[in-house]
N, C-alpha and C positions, 0 to 999 in steps of 0.2 A: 456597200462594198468599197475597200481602198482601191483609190488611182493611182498609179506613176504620177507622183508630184517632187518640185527640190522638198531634197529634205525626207523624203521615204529612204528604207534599204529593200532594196529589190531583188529579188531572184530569181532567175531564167536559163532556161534550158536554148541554146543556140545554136547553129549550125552554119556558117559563114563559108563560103565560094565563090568563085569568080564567075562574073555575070556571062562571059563569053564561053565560056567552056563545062561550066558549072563543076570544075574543079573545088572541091574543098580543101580550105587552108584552116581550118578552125571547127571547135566541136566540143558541146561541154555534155554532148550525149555520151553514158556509159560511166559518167564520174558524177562528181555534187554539181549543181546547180552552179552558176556564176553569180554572186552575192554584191554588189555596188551599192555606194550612197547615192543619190542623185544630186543632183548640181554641185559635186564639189572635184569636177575633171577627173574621176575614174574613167570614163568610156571618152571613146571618142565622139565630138559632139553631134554628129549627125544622129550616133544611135540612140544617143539621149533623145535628140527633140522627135524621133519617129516612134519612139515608144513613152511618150508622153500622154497621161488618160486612159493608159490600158490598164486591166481591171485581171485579178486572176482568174486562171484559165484562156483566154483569152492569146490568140496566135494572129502575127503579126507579121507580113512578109516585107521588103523594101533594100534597094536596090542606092547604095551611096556613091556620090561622085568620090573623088579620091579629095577634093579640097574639103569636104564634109568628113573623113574618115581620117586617112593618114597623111593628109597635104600633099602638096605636088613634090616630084623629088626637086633640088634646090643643086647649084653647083657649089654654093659654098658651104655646104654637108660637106664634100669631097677634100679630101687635106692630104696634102704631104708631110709625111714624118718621118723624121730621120732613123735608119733601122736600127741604130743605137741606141736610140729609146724604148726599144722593145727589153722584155725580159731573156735574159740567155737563153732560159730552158724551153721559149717559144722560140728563138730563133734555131736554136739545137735539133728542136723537133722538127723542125723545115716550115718555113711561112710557103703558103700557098695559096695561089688566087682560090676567089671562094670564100676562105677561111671566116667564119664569124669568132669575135672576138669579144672582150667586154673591158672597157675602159672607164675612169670616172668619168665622162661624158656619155656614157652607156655603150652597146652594145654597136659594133660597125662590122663592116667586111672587108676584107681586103681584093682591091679591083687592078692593082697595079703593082708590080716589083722592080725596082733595080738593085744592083749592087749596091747603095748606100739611101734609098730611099724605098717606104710603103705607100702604095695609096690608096686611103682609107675612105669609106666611104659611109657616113654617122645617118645617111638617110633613112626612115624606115625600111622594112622589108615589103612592108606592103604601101610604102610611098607610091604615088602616082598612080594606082590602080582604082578603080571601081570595083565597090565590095556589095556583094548579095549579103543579105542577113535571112534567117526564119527564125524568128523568135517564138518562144512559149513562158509567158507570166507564170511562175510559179507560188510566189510568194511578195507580196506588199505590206509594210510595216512601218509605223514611225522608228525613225534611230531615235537614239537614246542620247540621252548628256553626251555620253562617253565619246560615239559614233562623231555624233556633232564635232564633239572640239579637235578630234584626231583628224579628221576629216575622210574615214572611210570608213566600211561596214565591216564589222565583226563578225566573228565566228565562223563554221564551216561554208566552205564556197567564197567568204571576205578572208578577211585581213588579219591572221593571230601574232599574238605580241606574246614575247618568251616572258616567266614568269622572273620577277627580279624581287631582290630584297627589298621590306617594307610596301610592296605593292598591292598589298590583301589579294583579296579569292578573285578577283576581275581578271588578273592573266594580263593586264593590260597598264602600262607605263608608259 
């Protein structure tokens, strides 16, 4: 029977919550599976090395510190930027604490306003927390060339790439 090894693509059914309240923030119950490559930084690494060796079928419980999961949050995540940087038709719309946003730095919130300044804050959402997981192995596979060099898993639950010219029947460029 295949392991969770680098170098498998995996798929698992998962349910993630916070370990004090058993809130769930996460859930790939009721959809596809969640499809990763192993060892090439899709998951966060704690969930990699705690489902390391597990075989399908096979259900896995484990409880991550937040430096294992999404890191501690950081104060220089947190930036001022000036509101004239923003797009008009965000600021039209009304900036408001709260707000999540997506930036070419990825995805932040907005934690502060003034008249001429936002303050943004680029740390995860789930920075600084401790994360429950309940995993279930659903499927273990070698990747393929393709998987390899792109460095993620394909197809349903992974990674699809749009069909382009000269790209043959793989869907994948």
């Amino acid at each position: 029977m295949k392991t969770i090894e680098n170098d498998k693509v995996v798929k698992v059914h998962y349910r993630g919550v916070f370990p004090e309240d058993d809130q769930e923030f996460d859930s790939s119950h009721g959809s596809e599976p969640l499809a990763f490559l192993v060892g090439h930084k899709q998951m966060i690494p704690g969930f990699e090395r705690e489902m390391m060796g597990a075989e399908v079928g096979e259900k896995r419980e484990f409880t991550l510190m937040a430096k294992d999961a999404y890191g501690e949050q950081t104060d220089e995540a947190i930036m001022d930027i000036p509101k004239s940087e923003f797009p008009e038709e965000v600021i039209q719309e009304g900036l408001e604490l709260g707000m999540t946003l997506m930036s070419a730095m990825g995805p932040f919130r907005i934690v502060g306003l003034t008249d001429d300044i936002v303050k943004c804050d680029f740390n995860h959402m789930l920075a600084g927390r401790a994360l429950k997981f309940e995993v279930e192995v659903v499927e273990v596979r070698d990747a393929t060339d393709e998987e390899l060099t792109h460095g993620h898993a394909h197809g349903p639950g992974g990674h699809e790439h749009e069909k382009k010219d000269g790209c043959g029947d793989s869907n994948c460029c």
